[in-house]
DOZAMAR-597104 format. One record per residue: x negated, y negated, z of N, C-alpha, C, CB in turn. Coordinates in pm, whole numbers, plus 32768, in hexadecimal, padded with zeros to 4 digits. Glycine has a CB too. Layout:
BEGIN
XYZXYZXYZXYZ ...
***
This chain:
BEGIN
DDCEEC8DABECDD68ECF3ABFDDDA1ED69AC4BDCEDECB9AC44 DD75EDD6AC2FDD8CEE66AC61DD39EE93AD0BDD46EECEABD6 DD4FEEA6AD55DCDBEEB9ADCADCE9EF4BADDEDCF2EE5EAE67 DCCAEFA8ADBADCAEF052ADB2DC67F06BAE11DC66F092AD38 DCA9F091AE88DC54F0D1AEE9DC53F17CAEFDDC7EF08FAF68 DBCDF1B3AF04DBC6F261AEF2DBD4F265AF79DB31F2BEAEAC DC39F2BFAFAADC12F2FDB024DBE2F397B037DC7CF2EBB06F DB8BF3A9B0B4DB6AF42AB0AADB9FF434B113DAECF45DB095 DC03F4BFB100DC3AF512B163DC2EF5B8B16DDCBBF4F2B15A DC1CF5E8B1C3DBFCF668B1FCDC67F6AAB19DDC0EF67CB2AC DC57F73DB138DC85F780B0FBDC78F7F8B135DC66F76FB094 DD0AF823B149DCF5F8B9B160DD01F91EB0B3DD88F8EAB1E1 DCAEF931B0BADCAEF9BBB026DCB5FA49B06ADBF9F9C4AFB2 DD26FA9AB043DCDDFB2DB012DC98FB6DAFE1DCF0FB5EAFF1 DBFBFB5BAFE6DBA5FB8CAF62DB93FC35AFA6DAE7FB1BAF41 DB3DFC4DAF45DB1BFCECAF4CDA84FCC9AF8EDB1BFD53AE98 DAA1FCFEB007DA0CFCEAB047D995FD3CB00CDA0EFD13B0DF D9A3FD77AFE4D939FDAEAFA7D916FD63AF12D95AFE44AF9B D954FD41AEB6D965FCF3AE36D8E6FCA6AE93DA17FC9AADFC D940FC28AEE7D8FFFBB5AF0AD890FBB8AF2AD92DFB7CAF57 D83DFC3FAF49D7D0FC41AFC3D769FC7BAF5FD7F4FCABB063 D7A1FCA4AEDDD74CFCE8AE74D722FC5AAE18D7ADFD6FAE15 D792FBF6AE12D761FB7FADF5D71AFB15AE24D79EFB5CADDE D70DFB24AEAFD6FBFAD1AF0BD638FAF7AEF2D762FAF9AFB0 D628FB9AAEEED594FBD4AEF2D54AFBA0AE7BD58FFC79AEEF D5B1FBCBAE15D57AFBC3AD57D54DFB2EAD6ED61AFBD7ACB1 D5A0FAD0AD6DD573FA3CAD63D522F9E7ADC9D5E2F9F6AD55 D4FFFA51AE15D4A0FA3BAE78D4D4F9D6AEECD424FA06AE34 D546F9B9AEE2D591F96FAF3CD5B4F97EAFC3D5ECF966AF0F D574F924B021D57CF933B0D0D60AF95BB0D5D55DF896B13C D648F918B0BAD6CBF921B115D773F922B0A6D6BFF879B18C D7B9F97DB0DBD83BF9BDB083D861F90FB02AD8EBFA0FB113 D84EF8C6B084D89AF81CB057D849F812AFE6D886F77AB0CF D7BDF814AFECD74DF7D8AF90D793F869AF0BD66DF7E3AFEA D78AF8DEAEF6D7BCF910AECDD848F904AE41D7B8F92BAF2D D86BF8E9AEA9D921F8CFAE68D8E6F836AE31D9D9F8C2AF0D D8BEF803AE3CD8AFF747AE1BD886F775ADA7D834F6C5AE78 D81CF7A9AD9FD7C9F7DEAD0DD7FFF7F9AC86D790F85DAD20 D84BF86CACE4D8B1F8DDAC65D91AF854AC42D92EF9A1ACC6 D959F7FCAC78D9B7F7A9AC3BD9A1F784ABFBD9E7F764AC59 D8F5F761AC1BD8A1F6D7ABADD8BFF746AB2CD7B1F69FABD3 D865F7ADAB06D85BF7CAAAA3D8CBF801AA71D801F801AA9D D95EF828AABAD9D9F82CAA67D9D9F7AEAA33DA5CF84DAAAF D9FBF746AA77DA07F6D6AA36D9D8F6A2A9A5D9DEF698AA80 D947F6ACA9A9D8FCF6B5A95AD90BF6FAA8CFD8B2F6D9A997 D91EF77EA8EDD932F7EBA89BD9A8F7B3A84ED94AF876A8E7 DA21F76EA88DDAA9F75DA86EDA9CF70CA7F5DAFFF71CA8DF DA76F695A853DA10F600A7E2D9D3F62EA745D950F5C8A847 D974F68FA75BD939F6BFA6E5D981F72BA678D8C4F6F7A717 D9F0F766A6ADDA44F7AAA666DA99F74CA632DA82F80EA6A9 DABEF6B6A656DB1DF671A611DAF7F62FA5A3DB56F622A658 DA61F627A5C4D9EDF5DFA546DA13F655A4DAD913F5DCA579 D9E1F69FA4FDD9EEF705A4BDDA80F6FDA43ED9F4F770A535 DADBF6FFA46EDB45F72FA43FDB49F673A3C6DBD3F767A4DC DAFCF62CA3E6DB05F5ACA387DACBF5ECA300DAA3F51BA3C2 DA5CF64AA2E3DA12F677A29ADA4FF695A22FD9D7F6C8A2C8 DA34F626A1A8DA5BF63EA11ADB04F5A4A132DA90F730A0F6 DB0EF59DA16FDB9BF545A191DB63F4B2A15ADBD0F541A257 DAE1F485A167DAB8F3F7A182DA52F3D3A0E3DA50F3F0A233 DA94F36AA0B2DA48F346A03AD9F1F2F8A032DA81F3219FE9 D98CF3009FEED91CF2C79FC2D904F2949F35D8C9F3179FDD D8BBF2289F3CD897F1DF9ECBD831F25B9E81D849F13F9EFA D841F2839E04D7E3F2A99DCAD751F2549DA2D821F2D19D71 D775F1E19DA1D70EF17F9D62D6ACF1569DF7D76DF0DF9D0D D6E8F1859E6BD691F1169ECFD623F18C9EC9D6DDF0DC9F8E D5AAF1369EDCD536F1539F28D4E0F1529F5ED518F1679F25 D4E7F1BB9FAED4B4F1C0A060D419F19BA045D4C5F27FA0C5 D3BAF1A59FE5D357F1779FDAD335F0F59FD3D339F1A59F95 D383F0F29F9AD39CF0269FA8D39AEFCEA012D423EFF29F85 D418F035A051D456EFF5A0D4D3E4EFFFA12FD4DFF044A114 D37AF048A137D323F072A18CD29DF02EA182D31AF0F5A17E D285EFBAA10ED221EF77A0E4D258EEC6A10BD205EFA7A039 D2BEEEDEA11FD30CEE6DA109D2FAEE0BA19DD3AEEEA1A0E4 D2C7ED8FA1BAD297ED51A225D337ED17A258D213ECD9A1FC D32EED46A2D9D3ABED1BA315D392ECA6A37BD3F1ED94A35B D406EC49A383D3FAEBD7A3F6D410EC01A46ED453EB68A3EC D3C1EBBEA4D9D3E2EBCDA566D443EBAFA592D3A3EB9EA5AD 
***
């Protein structure tokens, strides 16, 4: 087994104080930390959904299945 421990440690950044404090207002966010936590989430996020993205037309499908079926169809617990 793997044991993955996160640590959090104090980061010094250069940001553009003003950037940060215009983001910090927009997202209604108390504090520069709560801020920056946010914007990662939704890079992250954003990143995630652009890679979905890029699967689009790549992945094959049965012409014959169907989802109506599948959707009537009693499944086991």
């Amino acid at each position: 087994m793997c044991d993955i421990t996160v640590a959090l440690m104090p980061t010094n950044l250069a940001i553009d104080d003003s950037l940060i404090e215009d983001a910090r207002r927009v997202g209604r966010h108390k504090t520069k930390k709560a801020a920056v936590t946010a914007a990662l989430k939704e890079y992250v996020q954003r990143r995630k959904q652009l890679e979905i993205l890029e699967l689009f037309g790549t992945i094959d499908y049965d012409p014959k299945y169907n989802y109506k079926t599948e959707r009537r169809r009693k499944r086991s617990p």
